[in-house]
C-alpha positions in Angstrom: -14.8 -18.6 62.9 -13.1 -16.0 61.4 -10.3 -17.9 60.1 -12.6 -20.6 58.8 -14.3 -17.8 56.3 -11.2 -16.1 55.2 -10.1 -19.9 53.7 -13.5 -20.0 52.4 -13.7 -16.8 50.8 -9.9 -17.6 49.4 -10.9 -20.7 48.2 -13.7 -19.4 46.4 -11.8 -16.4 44.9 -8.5 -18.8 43.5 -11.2 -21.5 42.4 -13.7 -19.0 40.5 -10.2 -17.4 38.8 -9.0 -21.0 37.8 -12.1 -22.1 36.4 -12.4 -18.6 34.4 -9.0 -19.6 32.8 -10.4 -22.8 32.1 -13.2 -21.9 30.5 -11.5 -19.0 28.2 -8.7 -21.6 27.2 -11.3 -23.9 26.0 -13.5 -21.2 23.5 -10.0 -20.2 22.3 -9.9 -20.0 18.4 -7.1 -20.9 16.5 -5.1 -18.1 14.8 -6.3 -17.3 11.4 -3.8 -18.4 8.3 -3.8 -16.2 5.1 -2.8 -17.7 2.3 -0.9 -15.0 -0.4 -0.8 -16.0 -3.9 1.5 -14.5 -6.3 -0.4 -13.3 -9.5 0.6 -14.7 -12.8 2.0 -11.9 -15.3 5.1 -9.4 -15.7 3.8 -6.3 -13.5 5.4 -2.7 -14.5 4.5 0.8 -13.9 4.6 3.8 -15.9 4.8 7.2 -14.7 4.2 10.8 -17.1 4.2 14.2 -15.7 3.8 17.6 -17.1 6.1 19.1 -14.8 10.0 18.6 -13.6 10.7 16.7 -10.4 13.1 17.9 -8.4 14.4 16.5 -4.2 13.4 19.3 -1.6 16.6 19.2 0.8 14.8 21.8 3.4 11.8 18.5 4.1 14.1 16.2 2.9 11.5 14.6 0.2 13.0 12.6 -3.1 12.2 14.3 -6.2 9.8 10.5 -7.1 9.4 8.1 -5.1 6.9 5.1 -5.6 6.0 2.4 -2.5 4.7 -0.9 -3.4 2.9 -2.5 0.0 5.9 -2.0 2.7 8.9 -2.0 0.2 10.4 1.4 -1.4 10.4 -0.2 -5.3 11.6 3.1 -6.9 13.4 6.1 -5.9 15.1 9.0 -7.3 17.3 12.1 -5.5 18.1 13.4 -8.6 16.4 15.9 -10.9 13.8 14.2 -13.5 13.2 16.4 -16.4 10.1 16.4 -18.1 10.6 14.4 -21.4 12.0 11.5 -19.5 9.8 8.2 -19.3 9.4 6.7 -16.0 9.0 3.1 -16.1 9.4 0.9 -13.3 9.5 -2.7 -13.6 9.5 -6.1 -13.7 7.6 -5.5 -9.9 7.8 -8.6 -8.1 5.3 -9.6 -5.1 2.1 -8.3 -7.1 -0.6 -10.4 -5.5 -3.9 -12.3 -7.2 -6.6 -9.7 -6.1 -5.8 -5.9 -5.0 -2.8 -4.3 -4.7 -1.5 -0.9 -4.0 1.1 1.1 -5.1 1.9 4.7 -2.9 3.4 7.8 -5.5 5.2 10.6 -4.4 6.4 13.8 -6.9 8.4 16.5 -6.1 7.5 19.7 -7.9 10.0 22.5 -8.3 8.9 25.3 -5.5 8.9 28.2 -8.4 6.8 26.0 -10.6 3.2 28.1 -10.9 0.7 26.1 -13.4 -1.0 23.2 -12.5 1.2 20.1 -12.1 -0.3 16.5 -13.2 1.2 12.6 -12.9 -0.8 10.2 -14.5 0.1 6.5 -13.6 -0.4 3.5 -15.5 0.0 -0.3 -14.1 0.6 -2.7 -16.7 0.6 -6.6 -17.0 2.5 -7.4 -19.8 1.2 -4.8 -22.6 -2.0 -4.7 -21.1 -2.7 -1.5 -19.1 -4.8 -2.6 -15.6 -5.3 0.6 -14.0 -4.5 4.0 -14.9 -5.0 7.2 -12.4 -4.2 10.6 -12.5 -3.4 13.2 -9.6 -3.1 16.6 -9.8 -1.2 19.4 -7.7 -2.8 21.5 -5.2 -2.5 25.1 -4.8 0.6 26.2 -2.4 1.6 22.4 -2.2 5.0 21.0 -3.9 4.4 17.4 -3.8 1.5 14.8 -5.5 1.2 11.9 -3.0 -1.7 9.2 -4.1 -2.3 5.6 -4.1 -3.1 3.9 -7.3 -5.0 0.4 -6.3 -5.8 -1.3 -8.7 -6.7 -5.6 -9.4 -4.3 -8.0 -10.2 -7.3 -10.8 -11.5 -8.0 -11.6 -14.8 -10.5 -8.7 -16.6 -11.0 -10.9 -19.8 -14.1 -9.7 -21.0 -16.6 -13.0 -21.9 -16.3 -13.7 -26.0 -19.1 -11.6 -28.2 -21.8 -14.0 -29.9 -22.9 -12.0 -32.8 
């Protein structure tokens, strides 16, 4: 008898896992597909401070540095005095809807005011988004994410 119910009981168990399987195989979804569109336009990005950047070698930071989704699109080791303009561009993969781009300044250590960067994304002459970021106290480095949209802001014509 014994033998008779552990066949049983093993039977049970194997069928009750296949049909499980069965069962989860069939309500299975099919994987999602995202479809990316490139947006129309020239893309660039400009970039003002009021202070100096400079590359800390002790936490091994660039003096600017500026991520665009999981690409590094600008980077600079070197010191980037005040006075010169920043301007990054043509950026390529900008896509239809929003989009971020990642920022990172190096302040000199001995540098005591406040420190701002004010970034501006373009398409063509047309500024999108503009955002500004500002130092904190005992900090050397900004570090912000400027998102901003890629779609058409064409404001409806006025009927006066």
């Amino acid at each position: 008898m014994r033998p008779i119910l552990a066949i049983l009981l093993s039977s049970l168990l194997i069928g009750g896992v296949y049909s499980y399987l069965s069962f989860s195989n069939s309500v299975r979804r099919p994987p999602l597909t995202i479809e990316v569109t490139e947006a129309k336009g020239t893309y660039t990005l400009e970039i003002e401070r009021t202070f100096r950047c400079v590359a800390d070698p002790i936490l091994e930071e660039p003096a600017l540095a500026v991520q665009f989704g999981p690409n590094q699109i600008y980077i600079r080791e070197d010191e980037v005095p005040i006075e010169e303009r920043i301007l990054i561009g043509p950026i390529q993969g900008v896509e239809e809807g929003e989009n971020e781009f990642l920022i990172t300044a190096t302040m000199d250590e001995f540098f005591e005011t406040l420190g701002v960067l004010k970034v501006t994304v373009f398409r063509g002459d047309t500024p999108l988004a503009s955002k500004m970021f500002a130092s904190e106290s005992g900090l050397t480095s900004i570090t912000g994410p400027l998102v901003f949209n890629s779609e058409k802001t064409d404001s409806p014509p006025h009927q006066h």
